[in-house]
C-alpha positions as CSV (number, residue, x, y, z in Angstrom):
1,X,65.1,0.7,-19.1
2,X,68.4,-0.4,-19.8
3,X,71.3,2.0,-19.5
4,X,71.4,4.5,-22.0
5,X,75.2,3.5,-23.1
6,X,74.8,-0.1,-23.3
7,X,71.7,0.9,-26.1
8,X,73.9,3.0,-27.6
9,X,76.9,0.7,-28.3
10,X,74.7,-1.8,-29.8
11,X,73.3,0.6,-32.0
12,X,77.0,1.8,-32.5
13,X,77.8,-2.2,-33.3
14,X,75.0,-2.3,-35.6
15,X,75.6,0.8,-37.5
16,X,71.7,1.3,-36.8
17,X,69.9,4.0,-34.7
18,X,66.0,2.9,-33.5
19,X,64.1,5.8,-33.6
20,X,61.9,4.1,-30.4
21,X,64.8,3.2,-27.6
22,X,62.0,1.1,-25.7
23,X,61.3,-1.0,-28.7
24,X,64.9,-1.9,-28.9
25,X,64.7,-2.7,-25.1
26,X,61.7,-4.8,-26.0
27,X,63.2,-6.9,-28.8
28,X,65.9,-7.4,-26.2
29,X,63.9,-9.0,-23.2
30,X,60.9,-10.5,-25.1
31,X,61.9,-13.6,-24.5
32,X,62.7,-13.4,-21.6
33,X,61.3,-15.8,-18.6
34,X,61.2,-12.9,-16.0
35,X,59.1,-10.7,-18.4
36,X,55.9,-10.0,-17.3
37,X,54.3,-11.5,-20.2
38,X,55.5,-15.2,-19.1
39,X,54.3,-16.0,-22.9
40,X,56.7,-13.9,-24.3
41,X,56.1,-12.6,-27.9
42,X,57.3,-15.1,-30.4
43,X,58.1,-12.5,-33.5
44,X,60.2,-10.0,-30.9
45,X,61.9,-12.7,-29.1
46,X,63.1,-14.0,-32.4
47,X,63.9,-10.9,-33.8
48,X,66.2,-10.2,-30.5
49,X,68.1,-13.1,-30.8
50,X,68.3,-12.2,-34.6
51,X,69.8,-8.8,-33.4
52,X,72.2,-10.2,-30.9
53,X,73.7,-12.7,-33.4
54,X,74.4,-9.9,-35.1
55,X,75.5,-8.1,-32.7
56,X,78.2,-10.6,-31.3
57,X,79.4,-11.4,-35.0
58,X,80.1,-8.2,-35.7
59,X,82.1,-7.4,-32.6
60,X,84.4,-10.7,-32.7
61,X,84.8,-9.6,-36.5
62,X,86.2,-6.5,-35.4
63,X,88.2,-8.3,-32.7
64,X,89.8,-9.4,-35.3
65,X,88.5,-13.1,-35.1
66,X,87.3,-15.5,-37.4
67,X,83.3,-16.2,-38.1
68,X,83.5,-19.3,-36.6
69,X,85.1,-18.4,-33.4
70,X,82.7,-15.6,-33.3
């Protein structure tokens, strides 16, 4: 599982708490080549890439940068 406080400032960047912390860690490494499921899940790989667009526009916003140099 992925350290506790790297799952909790995402959820911090989010404003979101997942009740299920291994689901979030699941969304995160679905797509993932080393996962053990080489054929990855389509829905949580996209929904992770979905969450860390999020997650990197909201942080450069607060960084004070503009959406496209986000």
């Amino acid at each position: 599982m992925a350290p506790l406080s790297v799952l909790d400032h995402l959820q911090a960047n989010i404003s979101y708490r997942f009740t299920t912390l291994s689901l979030l860690e699941k969304i995160l490494i679905a797509g993932d080549s080393n996962s053990d499921d080489r054929e990855g899940h389509r829905g949580m790989a996209q929904l992770g890439d979905s969450l860390m667009g999020t997650v990197i526009l909201s942080d450069g916003l607060e960084r004070g940068l503009s959406r496209s140099k986000c």
